[in-house]
C-alpha positions as CSV (number, residue, x, y, z in Angstrom):
1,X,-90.5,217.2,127.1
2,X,-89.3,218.8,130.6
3,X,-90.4,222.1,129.1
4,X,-93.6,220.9,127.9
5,X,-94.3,219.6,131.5
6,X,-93.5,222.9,133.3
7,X,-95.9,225.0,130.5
8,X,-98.2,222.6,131.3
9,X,-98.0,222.6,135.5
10,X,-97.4,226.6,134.8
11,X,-100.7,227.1,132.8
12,X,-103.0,224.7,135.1
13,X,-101.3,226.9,138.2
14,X,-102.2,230.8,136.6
15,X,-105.6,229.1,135.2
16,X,-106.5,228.3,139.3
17,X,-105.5,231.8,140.2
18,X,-106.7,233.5,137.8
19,X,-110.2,232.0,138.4
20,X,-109.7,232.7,142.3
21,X,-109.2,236.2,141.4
22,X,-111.6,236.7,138.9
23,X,-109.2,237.7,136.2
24,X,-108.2,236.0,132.7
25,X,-106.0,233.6,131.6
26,X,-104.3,236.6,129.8
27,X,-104.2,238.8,132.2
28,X,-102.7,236.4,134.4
29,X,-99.5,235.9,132.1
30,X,-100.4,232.7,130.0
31,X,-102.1,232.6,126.9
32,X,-105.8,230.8,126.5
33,X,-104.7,228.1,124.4
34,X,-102.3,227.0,127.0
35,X,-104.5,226.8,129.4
36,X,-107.0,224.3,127.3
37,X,-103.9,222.4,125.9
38,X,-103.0,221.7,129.6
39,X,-106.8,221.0,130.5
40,X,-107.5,219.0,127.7
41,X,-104.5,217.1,127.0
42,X,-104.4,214.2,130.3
43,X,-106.8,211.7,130.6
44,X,-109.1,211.9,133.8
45,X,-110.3,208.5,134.4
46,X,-113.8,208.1,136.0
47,X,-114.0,208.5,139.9
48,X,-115.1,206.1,142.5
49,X,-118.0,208.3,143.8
50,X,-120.6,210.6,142.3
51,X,-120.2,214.2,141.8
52,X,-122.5,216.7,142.9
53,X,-123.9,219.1,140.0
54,X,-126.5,221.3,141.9
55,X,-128.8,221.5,145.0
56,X,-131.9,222.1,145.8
57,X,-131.7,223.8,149.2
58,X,-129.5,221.7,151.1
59,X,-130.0,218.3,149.2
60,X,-127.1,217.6,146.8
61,X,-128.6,216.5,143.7
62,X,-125.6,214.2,142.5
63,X,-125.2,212.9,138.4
64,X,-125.8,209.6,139.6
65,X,-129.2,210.6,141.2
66,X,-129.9,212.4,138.1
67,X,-129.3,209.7,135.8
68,X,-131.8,207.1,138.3
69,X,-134.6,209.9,137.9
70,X,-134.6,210.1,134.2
71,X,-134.8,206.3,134.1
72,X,-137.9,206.3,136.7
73,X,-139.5,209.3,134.1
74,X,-138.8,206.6,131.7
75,X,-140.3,203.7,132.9
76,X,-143.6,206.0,134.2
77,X,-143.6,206.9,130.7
78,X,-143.7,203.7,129.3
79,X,-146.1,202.1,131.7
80,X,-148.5,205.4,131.4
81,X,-148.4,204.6,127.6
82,X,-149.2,201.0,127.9
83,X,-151.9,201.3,130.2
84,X,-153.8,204.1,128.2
85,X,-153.4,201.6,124.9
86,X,-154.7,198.7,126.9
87,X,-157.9,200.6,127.9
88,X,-158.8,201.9,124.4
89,X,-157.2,198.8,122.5
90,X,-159.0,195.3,122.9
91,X,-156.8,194.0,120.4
92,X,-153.0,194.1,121.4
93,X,-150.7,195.7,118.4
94,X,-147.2,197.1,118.2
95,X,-145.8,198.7,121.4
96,X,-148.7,197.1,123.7
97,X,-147.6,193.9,122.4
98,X,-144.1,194.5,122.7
99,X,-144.6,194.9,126.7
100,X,-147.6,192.6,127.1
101,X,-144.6,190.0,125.9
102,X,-141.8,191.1,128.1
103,X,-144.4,191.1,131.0
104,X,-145.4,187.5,130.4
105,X,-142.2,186.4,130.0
106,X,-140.6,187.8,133.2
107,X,-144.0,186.2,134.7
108,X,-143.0,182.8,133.4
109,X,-139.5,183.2,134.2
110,X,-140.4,183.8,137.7
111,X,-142.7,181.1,138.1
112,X,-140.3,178.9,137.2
113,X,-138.3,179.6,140.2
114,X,-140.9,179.8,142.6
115,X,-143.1,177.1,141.4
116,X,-146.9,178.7,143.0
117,X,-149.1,181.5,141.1
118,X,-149.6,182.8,144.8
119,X,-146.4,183.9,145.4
120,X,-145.1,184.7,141.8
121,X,-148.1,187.1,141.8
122,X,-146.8,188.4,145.4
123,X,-143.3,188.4,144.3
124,X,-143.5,189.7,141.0
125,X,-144.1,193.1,141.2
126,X,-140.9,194.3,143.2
127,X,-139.3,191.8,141.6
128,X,-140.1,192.8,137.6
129,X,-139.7,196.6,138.9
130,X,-136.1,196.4,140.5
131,X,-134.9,194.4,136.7
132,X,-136.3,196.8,134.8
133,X,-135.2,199.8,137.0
134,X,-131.1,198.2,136.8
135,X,-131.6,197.2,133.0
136,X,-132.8,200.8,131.9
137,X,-130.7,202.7,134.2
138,X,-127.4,200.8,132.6
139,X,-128.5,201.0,129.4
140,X,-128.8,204.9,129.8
141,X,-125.2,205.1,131.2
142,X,-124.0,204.3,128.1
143,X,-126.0,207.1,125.9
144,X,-123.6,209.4,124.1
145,X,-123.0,212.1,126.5
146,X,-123.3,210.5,129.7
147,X,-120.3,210.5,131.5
148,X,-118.3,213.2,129.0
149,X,-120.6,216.0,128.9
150,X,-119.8,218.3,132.2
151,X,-118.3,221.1,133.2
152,X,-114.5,221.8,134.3
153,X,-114.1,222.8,138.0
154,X,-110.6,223.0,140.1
155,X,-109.5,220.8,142.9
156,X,-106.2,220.5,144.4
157,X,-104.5,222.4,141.2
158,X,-105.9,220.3,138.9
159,X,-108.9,221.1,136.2
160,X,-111.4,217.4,136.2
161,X,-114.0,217.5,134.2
162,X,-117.5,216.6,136.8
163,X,-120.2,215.1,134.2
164,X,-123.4,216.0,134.3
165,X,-124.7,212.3,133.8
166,X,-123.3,209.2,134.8
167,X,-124.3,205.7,135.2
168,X,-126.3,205.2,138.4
169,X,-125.3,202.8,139.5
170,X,-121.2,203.6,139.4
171,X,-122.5,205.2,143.1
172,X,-122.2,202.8,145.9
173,X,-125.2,204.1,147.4
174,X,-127.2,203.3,144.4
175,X,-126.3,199.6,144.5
176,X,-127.0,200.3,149.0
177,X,-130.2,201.7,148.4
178,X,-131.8,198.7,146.1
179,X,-129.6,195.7,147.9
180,X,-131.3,197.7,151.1
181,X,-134.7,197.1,149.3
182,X,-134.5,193.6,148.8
183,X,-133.3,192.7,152.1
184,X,-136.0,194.4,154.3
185,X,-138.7,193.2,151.6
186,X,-137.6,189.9,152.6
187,X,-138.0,189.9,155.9
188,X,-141.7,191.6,155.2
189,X,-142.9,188.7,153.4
190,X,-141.2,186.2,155.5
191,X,-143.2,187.5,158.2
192,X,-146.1,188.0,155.8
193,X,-146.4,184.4,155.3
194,X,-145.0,182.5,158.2
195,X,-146.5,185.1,160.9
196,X,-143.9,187.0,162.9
197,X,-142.7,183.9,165.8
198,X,-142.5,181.3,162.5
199,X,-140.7,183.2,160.5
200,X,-137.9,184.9,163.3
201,X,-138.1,181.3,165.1
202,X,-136.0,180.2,162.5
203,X,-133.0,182.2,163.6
204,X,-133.4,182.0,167.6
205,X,-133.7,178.7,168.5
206,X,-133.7,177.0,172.2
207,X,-129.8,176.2,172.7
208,X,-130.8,173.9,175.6
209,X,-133.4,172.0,173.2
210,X,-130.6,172.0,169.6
211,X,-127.5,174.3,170.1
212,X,-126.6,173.2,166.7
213,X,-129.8,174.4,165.7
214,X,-129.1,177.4,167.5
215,X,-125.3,178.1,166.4
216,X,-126.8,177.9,162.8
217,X,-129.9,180.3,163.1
218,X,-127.8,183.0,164.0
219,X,-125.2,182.3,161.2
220,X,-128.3,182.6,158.9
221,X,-129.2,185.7,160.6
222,X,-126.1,187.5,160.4
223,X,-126.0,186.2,156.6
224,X,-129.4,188.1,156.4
225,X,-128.1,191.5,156.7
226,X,-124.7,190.7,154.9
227,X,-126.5,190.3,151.5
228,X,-126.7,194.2,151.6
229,X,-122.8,194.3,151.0
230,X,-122.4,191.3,148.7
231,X,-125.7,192.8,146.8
232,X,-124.4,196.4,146.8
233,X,-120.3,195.6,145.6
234,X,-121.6,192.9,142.9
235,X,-123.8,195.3,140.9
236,X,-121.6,198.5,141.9
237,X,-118.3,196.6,140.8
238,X,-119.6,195.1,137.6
239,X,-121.2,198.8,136.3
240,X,-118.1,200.4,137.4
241,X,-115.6,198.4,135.9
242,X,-117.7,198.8,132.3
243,X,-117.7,203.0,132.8
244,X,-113.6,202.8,133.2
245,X,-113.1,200.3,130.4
246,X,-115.1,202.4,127.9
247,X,-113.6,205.5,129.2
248,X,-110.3,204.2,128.6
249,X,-110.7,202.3,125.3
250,X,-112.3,205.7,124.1
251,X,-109.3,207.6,125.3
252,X,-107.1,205.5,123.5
253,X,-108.7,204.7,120.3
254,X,-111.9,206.6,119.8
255,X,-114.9,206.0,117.3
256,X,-114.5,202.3,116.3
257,X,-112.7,200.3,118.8
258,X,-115.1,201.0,121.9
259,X,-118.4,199.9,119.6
260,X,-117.9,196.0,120.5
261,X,-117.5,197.0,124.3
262,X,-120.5,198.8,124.1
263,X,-122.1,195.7,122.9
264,X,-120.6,193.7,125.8
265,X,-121.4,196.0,128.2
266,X,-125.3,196.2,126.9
267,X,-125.3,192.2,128.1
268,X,-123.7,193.0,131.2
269,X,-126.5,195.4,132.2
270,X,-129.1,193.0,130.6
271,X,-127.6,190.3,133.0
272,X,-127.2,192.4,135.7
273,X,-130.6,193.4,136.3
274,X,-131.3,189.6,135.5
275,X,-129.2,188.2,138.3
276,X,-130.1,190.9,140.9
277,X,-134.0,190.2,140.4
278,X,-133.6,186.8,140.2
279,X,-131.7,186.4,144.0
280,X,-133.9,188.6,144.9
281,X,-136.8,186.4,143.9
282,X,-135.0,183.5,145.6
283,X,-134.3,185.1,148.8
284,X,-137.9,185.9,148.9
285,X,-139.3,182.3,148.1
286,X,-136.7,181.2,150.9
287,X,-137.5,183.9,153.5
288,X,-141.2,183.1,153.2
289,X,-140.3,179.1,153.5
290,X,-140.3,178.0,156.8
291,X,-137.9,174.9,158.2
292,X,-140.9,173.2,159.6
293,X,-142.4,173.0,156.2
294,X,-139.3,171.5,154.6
295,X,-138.7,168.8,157.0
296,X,-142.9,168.0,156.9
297,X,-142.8,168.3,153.4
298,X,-139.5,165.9,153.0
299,X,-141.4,163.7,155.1
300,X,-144.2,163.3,153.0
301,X,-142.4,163.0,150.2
302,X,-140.6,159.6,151.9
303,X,-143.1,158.2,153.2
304,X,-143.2,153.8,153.4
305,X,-145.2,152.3,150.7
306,X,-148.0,150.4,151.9
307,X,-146.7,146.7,151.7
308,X,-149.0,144.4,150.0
309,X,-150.5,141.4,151.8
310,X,-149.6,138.6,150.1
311,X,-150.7,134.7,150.2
């Protein structure tokens, strides 16, 4: 086994100079096969950050980033096709019906939460976009290929193998960039429909008039803003997790074992993408819902019954 080891740390060592100098394997004093036993033989489990696999200029262009373009070329795709069947087709049929149904069921989904046409119609597109952007993407992280088809390249002595594809959202900055959406969206329509002093007079009120009032409006404030973490590690932790446990069930017992965990980890982007447009949706409805309107609202709602005269 000892002597194993050292072939192995022996051919991974000639294989880096020999590709720092240009020359083979062979030439180096260690035969091919050695070389790809060594490379081949460890398991390389899936890292924490996305891997860059070319530029353009100075702009990495990382597998991750790759991955989240082919899903947008997807969806354009899809939505191109619909709307060109929905102008020449008066009757719906086949693939128009398939997304006229998943359309008006998101629609009624939504509503449901909301509870006013006016603001699932004003809420529904970002809303019906960002689930079907985190469903597709997951789903095409777990394509054959994705994630295992690469090239080898050298760091700290070591061949790992750098994918060409990978989930896109197994990047922190993936889950950054949509939590980042959501937040700032927020405070857009909370603005939108309370005006700009209703809707920030919620966080900064008079101390002298209600410091509770006060002490709490910053709280939510500061919980504003910190839904960009809790958004971004949820999603990010939950996608990440599935890559590693496929990579490693696949490792260890390849072909038939990993098909249920595909299946479980189908659900968990389906649900995913469910529960980040859904909170989404509610911070919305509750950003563009102003205390003032509650407490007038819960007023009417109590108010004394007349009391009948009586004789």
């Amino acid at each position: 086994m000892n002597t194993l080891i050292a072939q192995s740390e022996h051919a991974e060592s000639v294989n880096l100079a020999a590709q720092q100098t240009g020359t083979a394997p062979s030439e180096a004093g260690v035969e091919p096969g050695a070389v790809e036993h060594a490379s081949g033989s460890t398991f390389t489990p899936p890292t924490i950050f996305s891997e860059t696999v070319g530029h353009v200029g100075s702009f990495e262009i990382r597998n991750t980033l790759l991955m989240s373009w082919i899903a947008v070329l997807f969806l354009c795709v899809v939505a191109w096709r619909f709307s060109k069947n929905y102008a020449e087709s008066l009757v719906p049929s086949g693939f128009q019906n398939l997304i006229e149904t998943i359309i008006d069921g998101m629609y009624d989904f939504f509503h449901s939460v909301t509870q006013d046409h006016k603001q699932t119609k004003q809420f529904f597109g970002i809303c019906a976009t960002i689930f079907l952007f985190i469903v597709i993407s997951n789903w095409f992280g777990l394509l054959p290929g994705v994630g295992s088809i690469g090239y080898w390249h050298v760091e700290e002595g070591h061949q790992v193998l750098i994918p060409l594809l990978r989930s896109a959202y197994s990047d922190v900055n993936m889950t950054m960039a949509i939590a980042f959406i959501s937040v700032v969206m927020t405070q857009v329509y909370g603005m939108t429909n309370l005006k700009f002093g209703g809707y920030w007079g919620k966080f900064f009120v008079n101390p002298f008039r209600d410091p509770i009032g006060a002490g709490v409006g910053i709280l939510e404030l500061v919980s504003e803003f910190s839904k960009i973490i809790s958004f971004s590690f949820r999603l990010y932790g939950n996608i990440f997790a599935g890559e590693v446990l496929l990579a490693v069930i696949g490792f260890l017992v390849p072909y038939i074992a990993p098909l249920p965990f595909y299946g479980l980890e189908l659900f968990v982007g389906l649900v995913q993408g469910l529960v980040f447009a859904l909170l989404t949706l509610v911070f919305f409805k509750m950003g563009s819902t102003g205390h003032a309107h509650d407490d007038g609202a819960h007023g009417e709602g109590h108010a004394p019954e007349p009391q009948h005269a009586t004789n």
